[in-house]
N, C-alpha and C positions, 0 to 999 in steps of 0.2 A: 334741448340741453337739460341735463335731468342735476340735482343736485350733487348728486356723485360723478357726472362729470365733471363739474364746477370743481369739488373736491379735488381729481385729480390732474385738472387743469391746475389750480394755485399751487399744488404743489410740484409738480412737474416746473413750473415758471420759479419757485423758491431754488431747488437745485440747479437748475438750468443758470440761474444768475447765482452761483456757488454759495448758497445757505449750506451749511455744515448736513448733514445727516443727523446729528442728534438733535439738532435745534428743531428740522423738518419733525420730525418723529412726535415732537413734545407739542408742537402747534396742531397735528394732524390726529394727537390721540392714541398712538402705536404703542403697544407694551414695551416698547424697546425700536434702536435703530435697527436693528437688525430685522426688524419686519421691513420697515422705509425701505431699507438698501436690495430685501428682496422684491420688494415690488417694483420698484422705478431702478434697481440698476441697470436691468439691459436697456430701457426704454434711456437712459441717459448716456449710455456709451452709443445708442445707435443716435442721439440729437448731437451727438460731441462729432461721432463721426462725418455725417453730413453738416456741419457746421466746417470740418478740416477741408472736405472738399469744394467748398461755396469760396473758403477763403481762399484754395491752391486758385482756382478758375478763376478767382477775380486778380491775384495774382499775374497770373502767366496771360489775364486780357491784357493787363497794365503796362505787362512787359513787352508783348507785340505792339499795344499803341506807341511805346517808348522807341520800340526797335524803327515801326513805320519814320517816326516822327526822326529820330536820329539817321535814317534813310532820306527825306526829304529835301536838306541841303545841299547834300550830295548827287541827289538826281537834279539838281537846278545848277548846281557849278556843270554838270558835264553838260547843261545844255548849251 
């Protein structure tokens, strides 16, 4: 781990947990946000992305253990 990873770790972790872009920018030393926003915007629409899809999957488990579980009664009355 080299110091500039470190670097782009803390700030990756600041936006990640919704620090402004101009706030990242002034803690990180960036002439402007609009450096910040070119560097880390793809890399924070592709952790938002996989982040939609962690939630849908935990989701749609939730909702098959529900479905089982609201199945179970049902398979015991017809026995």
């Amino acid at each position: 781990m080299t110091p500039h990873n470190l670097r782009h770790s803390y700030a990756s972790q600041l936006l990640l947990d919704g620090t402004d872009f101009v706030e990242v920018a002034g803690l990180m030393g960036h002439s402007s946000p609009a450096v910040t926003l070119s560097i880390y915007a793809h890399w924070i629409k592709r952790e938002k992305s996989q982040a939609q899809e962690r939630l849908a999957a935990g989701i749609m488990g939730a909702t098959e253990e529900n479905s089982e579980e609201a199945q179970t009664p049902n398979r015991l009355m017809n026995v």
